[in-house]
C-alpha positions in Angstrom: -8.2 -9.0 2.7 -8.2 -7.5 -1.0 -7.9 -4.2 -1.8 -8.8 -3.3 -5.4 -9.9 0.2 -7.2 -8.7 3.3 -8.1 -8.8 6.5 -6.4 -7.1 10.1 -6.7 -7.0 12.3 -3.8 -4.9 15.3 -2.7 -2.1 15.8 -0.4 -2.5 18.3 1.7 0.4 21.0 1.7 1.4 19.5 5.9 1.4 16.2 4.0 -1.7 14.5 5.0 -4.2 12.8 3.1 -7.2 10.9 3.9 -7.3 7.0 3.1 -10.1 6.5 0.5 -13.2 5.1 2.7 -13.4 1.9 0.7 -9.7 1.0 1.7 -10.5 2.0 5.4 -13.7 -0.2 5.2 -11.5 -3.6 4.3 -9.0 -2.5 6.9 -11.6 -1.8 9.4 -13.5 -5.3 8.4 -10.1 -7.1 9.0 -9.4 -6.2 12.1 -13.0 -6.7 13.6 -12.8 -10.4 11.8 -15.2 -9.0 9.3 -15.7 -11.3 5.8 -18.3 -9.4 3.9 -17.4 -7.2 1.0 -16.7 -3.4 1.1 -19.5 -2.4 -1.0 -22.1 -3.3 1.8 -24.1 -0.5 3.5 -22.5 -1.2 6.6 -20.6 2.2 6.9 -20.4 1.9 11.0 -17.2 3.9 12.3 -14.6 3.8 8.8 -12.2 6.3 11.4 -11.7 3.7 14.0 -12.2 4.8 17.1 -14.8 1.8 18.0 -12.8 -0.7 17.2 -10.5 -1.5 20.2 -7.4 0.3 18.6 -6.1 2.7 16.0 -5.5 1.9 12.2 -2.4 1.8 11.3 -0.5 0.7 8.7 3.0 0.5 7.4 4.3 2.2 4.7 7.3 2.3 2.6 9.2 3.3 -1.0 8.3 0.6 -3.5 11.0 -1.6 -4.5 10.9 -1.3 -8.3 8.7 2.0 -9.4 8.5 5.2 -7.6 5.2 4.9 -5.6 5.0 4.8 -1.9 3.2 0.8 -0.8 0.7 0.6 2.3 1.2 -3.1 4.2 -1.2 -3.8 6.7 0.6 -5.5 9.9 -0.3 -9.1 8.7 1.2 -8.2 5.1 4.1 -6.6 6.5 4.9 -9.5 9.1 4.3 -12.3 5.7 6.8 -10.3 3.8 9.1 -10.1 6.2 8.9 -13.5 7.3 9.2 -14.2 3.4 12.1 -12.4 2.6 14.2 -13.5 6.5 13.6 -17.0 5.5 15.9 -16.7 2.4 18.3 -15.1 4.3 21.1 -16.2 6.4 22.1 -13.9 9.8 25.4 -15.1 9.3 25.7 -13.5 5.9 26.8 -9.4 5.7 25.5 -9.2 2.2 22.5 -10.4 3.6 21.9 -8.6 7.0 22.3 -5.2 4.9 19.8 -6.1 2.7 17.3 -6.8 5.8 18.1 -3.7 7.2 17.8 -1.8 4.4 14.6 -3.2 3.8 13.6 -2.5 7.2 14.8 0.9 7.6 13.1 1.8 4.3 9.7 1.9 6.7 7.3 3.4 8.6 4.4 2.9 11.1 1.8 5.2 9.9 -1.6 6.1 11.8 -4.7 7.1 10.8 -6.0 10.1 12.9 -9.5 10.8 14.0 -10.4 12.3 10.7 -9.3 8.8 8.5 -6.2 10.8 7.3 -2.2 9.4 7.4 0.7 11.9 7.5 2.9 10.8 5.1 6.6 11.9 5.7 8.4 14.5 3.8 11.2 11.9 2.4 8.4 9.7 1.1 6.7 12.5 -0.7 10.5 13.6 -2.0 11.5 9.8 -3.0 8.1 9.1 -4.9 7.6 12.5 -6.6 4.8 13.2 -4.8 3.5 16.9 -4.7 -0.1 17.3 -4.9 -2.4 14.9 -7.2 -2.3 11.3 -5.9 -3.8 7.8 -6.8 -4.8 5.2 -4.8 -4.2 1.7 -6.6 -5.4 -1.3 -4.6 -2.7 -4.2 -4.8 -4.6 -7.4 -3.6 -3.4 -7.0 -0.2 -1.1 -4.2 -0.5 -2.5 -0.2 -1.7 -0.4 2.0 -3.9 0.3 5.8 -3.3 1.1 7.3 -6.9 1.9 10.5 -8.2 -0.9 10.7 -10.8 1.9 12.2 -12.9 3.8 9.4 -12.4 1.4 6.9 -13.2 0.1 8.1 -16.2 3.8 8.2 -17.6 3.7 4.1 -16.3 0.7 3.5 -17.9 1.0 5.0 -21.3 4.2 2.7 -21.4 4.0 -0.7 -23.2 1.1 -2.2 -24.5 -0.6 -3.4 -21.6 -3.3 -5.8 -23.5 -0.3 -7.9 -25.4 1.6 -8.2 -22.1 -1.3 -9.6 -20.2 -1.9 -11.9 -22.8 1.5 -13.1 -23.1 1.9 -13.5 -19.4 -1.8 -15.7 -19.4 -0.9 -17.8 -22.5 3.0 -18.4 -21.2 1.7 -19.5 -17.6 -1.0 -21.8 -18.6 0.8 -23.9 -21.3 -1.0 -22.6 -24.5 
């Protein structure tokens, strides 16, 4: 499952906004065991009512940047598995890291409309207030501020750092 694109949307003043159809499509495709790619004409039910159970997704604060990160169940269950594997139950330092992780949260539904509620503490801890944008993460999807991620973007020279990151990694 890849998610990729851009896409800006509005929050609604209750806190809802609808999941770009694209990213509903691969989510959709996944669960019905689906490999062909998002762009087909296929456009058969992107809410999910037909397909045996609800969307839903999990959601929480990104680690390092102020944006709010969509898992699917299968993402969310890797990462977890990922990060429980390097650490030990018998450590406090390490428990409270777990459950911090885990509390940080949420199991979020799409409704009958292809819209998620998101929670008034997420919109508070990204900055979120209105304008939003949609970044697809490989396997993950970004909830921006558009604010917010302009300010990111026009940081750093993007070109030099991608080409230092390809030339490092590949021995050149």
């Amino acid at each position: 499952m890849k998610f990729i694109g851009t896409i800006e949307a509005k929050v609604d003043n209750k806190g809802r906004i609808f999941l770009p159809a694209m990213f509903r499509k691969v989510l959709l495709q996944n669960m019905q065991g689906h490999t062909s790619s998002p762009q087909s004409n296929d456009s058969s039910n992107l809410k999910g009512e037909s397909t045996g159970g609800e969307l839903s997704l999990i959601m929480r604060k990104d680690l390092f940047e102020d944006c709010l990160v969509l898992y699917t169940e299968e993402t969310w269950t890797q990462r977890m598995n990922e990060l429980t594997s390097r650490l030990s139950v018998w450590n406090r330092r390490d428990q409270a890291l777990k459950r911090r992780f885990s509390a940080d949260a949420e199991w979020l539904n799409l409704d009958s409309n292809g819209r998620i509620l998101l929670p008034k503490r997420y919109l508070q801890m990204a900055g979120i207030e209105g304008e939003v944008t949609f970044i697809g993460m490989d396997d993950t999807i970004e909830i921006w501020a558009t604010s917010k991620l302009k300010e990111h973007q026009d940081s750093g020279d993007y070109v030099a750092e991608i080409e230092q990151v390809m030339t490092h990694n590949s021995g050149e």
